[in-house]
N, C-alpha and C positions, 0 to 999 in steps of 0.2 A: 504493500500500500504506500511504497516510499512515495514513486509516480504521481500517485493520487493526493500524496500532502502536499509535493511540491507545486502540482498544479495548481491547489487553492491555494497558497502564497502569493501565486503569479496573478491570480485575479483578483487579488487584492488592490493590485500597483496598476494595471489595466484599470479598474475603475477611480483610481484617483484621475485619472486625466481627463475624466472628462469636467467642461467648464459652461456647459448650456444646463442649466439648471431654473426649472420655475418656484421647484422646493429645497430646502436646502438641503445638500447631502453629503458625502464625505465619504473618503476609506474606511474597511472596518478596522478594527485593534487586532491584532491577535489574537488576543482571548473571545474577541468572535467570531475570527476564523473558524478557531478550533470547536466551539459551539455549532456554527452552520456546516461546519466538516462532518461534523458527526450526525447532522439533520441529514443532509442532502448525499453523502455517499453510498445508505444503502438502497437509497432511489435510484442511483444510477447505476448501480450493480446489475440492479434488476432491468434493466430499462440496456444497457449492454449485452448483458445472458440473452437479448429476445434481441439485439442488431440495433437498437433507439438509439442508442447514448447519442452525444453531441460528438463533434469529431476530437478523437483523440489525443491531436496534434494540438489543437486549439482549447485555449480556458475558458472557461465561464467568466462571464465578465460579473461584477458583485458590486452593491452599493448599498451604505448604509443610509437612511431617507430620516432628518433628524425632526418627529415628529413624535409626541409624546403616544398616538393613537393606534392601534393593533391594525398595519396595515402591509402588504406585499404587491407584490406587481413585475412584470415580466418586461422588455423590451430588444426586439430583435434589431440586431449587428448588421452591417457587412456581409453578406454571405461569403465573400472573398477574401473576406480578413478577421483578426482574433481580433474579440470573442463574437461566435456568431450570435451569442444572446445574452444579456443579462439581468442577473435578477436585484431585486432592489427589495429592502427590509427594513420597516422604520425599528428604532429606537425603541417605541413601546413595544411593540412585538416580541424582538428580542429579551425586555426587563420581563414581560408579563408572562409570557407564555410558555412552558415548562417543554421540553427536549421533543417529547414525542407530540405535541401539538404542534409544533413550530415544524417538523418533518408532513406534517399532515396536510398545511395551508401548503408550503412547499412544494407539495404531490398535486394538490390543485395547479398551481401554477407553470410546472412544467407540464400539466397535461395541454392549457392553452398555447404549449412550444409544440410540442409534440404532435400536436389535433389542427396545428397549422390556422387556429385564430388569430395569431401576431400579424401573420401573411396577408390575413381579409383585412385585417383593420388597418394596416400600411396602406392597402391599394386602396381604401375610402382616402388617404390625405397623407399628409407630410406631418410628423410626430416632430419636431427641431425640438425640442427642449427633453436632456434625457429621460425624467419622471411627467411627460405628459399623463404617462399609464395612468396614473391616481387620478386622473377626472375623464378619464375615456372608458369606460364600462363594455363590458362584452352584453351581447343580450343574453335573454333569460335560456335560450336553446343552448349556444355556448359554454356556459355558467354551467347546465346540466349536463353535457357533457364534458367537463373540465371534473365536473363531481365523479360522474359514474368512472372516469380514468385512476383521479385520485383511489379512488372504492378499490377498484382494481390491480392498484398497483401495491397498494396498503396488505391490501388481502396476500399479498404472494410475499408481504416481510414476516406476515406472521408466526413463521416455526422458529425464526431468530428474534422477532418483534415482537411479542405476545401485546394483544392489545392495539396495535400499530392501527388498524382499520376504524375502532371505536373512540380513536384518540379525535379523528376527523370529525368524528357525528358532535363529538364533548366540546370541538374550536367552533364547530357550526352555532353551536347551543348557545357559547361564552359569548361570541361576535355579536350573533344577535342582540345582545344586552347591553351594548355601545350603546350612545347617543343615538337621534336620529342624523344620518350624514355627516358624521364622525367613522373612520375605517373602514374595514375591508371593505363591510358590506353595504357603504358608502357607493363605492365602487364595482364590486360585486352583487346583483341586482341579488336581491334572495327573496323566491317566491315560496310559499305557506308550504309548509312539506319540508323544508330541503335534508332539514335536519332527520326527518323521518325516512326520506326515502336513501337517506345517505346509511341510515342504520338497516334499513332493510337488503340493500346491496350487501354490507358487509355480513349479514346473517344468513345471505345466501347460497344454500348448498351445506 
């Protein structure tokens, strides 16, 4: 796993550069590396074992989004140059929300990489500031399936993750409890259910 730590260092130094910003944001520390190292590695494990991962060669770009409110968000790169996406984590997130819930928002968010919504909503317009994501919302189809993938991908940590699946239904649960238009699901539209049909994915089978 040398490879894999050294890569998250590198995308550490890749997200200080950038300087378009509408919110304020920043490299993470160290000691959050090591935090979203240990969120975001055995999602890409699995997401590798099945051909997904991001390419090899190239880092994940990472930003920390310095905002007291439990929020994440994705934004695609360059296809021709590192990194081809990165992901962005505010502040509260990281203080608030405990190892296996913070892997679980995560698994949402690389599903909108994976499911090729960054793709749709680039071709609606030109994103220039790198945290536009926080006020650009996927619609409510998206959103559900960004869920049913997280469901999915959760599900397949669980002989090493005990719990990994039901961690998502408990951040679904927590989020909702924001303000109104305060965090994720600010951003993330959440229709009546979510949290119920995110539990019933995970009890399936």
């Amino acid at each position: 796993m040398r490879g894999r730590a050294a890569w998250l260092l590198t995308l550490a130094l890749l997200s200080a550069c950038a300087s378009e910003r509408r919110i304020p944001a920043r490299a993470p520390t160290s000691a959050e590396i090591r935090v979203l190292e240990q969120a975001v590695r055995p999602l890409l494990d699995v997401l590798e074992a099945d051909g997904r991962a991001a390419r090899r060669d190239c880092p994940i770009g990472l930003v920390i989004i310095q905002l007291p409110a439990i929020n994440a968000g994705a934004r695609l790169g360059d296809p021709a140059r590192c990194p081809t996406f990165t992901l962005g984590v505010t502040e509260g997130m990281l203080r608030r929300l405990p190892l296996d819930m913070l892997r679980a928002v995560l698994a949402h968010e690389l599903g909108h990489v994976q499911l090729g919504h960054l793709d749709a909503r680039r071709q609606r317009g030109p994103t220039p500031a790198i945290f536009r994501l926080l006020t650009s919302a996927f619609d409510r189809g998206q959103e559900a399936e960004a869920d049913r993938f997280a469901v999915d991908l959760l599900r397949r940590l669980e002989p090493r993750q005990p719990g990994a699946c039901v961690a998502f239904v408990y951040a679904l649960a927590l989020l909702a409890e924001q303000p109104p238009g305060t965090g994720w699901l600010s951003t993330h539209p959440s229709p009546d259910g979510r949290a119920e049909a995110a539990l019933a994915g995970c009890n399936r089978g």
